[in-house]
C-alpha positions in Angstrom: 116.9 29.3 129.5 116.7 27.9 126.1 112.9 28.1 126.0 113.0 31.6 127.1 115.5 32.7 124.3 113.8 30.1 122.0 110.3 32.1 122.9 112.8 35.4 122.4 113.5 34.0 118.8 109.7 33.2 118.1 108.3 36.4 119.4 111.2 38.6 117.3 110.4 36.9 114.4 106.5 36.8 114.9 105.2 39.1 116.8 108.2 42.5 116.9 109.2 42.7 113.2 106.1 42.5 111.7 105.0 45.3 114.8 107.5 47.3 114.2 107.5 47.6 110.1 103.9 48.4 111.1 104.9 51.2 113.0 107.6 52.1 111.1 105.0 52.3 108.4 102.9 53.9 109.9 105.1 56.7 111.4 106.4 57.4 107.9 102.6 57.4 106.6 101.7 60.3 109.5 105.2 62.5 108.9 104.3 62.1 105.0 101.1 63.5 106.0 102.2 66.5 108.0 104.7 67.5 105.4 102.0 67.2 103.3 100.1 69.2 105.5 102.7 71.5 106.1 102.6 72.1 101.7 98.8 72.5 101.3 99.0 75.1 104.1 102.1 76.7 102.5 100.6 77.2 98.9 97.0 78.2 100.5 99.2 81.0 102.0 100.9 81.6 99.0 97.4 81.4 97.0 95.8 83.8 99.6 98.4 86.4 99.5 98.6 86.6 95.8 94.7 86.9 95.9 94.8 89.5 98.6 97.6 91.2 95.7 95.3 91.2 92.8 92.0 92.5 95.2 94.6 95.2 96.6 95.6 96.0 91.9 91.6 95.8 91.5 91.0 98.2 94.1 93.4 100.8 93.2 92.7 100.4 89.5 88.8 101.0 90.6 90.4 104.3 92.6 92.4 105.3 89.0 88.9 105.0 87.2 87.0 106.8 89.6 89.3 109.6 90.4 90.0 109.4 86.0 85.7 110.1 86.3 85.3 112.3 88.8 88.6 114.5 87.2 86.6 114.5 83.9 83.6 115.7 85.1 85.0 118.6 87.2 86.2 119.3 83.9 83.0 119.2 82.1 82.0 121.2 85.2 84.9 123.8 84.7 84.1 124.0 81.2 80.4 124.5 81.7 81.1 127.1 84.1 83.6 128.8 82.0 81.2 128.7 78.9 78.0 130.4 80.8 80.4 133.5 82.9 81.5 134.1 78.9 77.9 134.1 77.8 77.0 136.1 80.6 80.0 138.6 80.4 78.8 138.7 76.5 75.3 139.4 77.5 77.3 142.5 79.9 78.7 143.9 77.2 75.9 143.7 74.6 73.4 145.3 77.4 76.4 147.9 77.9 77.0 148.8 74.1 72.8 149.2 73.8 72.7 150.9 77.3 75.2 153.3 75.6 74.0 153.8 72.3 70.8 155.0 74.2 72.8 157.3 76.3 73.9 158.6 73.2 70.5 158.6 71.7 69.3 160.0 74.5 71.7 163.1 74.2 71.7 164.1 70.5 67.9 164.3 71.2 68.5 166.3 74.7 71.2 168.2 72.6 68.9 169.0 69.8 65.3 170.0 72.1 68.4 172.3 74.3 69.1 174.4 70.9 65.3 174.0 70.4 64.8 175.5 73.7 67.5 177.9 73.6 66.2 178.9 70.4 62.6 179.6 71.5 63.4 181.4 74.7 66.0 184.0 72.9 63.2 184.2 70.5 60.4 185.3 73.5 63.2 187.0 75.4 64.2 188.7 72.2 60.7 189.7 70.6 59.4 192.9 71.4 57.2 192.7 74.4 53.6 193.7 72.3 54.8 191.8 69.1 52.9 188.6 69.8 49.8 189.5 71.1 
């Protein structure tokens, strides 16, 4: 009995201390490593969904611009379009104005070969029937 609690004695002081400061090391070494673990994971998250923040800024700022682009050249378009209907209207109205003065042209010299006319027939009509032969 005393060599079996003497052997107790040796193999506690031997062989189970140093074993289980080992594990005990060793234990804390592998939950150190999981909380660890557990910190690198929770800032890659944390680093992933600020990235995934900034690409979703840069993508609607890249919407702002293009929408800012394409606003500014249906503008330019607008403008364009508003620029040649006013040429074209002026261009109307110039054609009309000369297409008028002709018109009026065109009757004072109607007006004038009428009297001419008038005049020539009252004359024949008038003239004694033997006079101008």
């Amino acid at each position: 009995m005393i060599l079996l609690a003497l052997l107790y004695l040796l193999y506690a002081t031997i062989v189970h201390k140093p074993l289980r400061r080992v594990l005990d090391e060793r234990r804390s070494k592998t939950e150190g490593a999981v909380e660890k673990s557990r910190a690198d994971i929770a800032a890659a998250e944390a680093r992933t969904s600020e990235y995934e923040q900034r690409l979703r800024e840069a993508r609607a700022t890249v919407f702002r611009a293009q929408e800012a682009r394409r606003k500014a050249a249906l503008d330019a378009r607008t403008a364009a379009l508003n620029e040649a209907r006013n040429k074209a209207q002026a261009q109307v109205q110039a054609a009309k104005a000369d297409i008028q003065k002709d018109r009026e042209a065109a009757q004072h010299g109607l007006q004038a070969e009428v009297q001419a006319l008038a005049a020539e027939i009252e004359r024949r009509v008038l003239e004694p029937a033997g006079a101008g032969r």
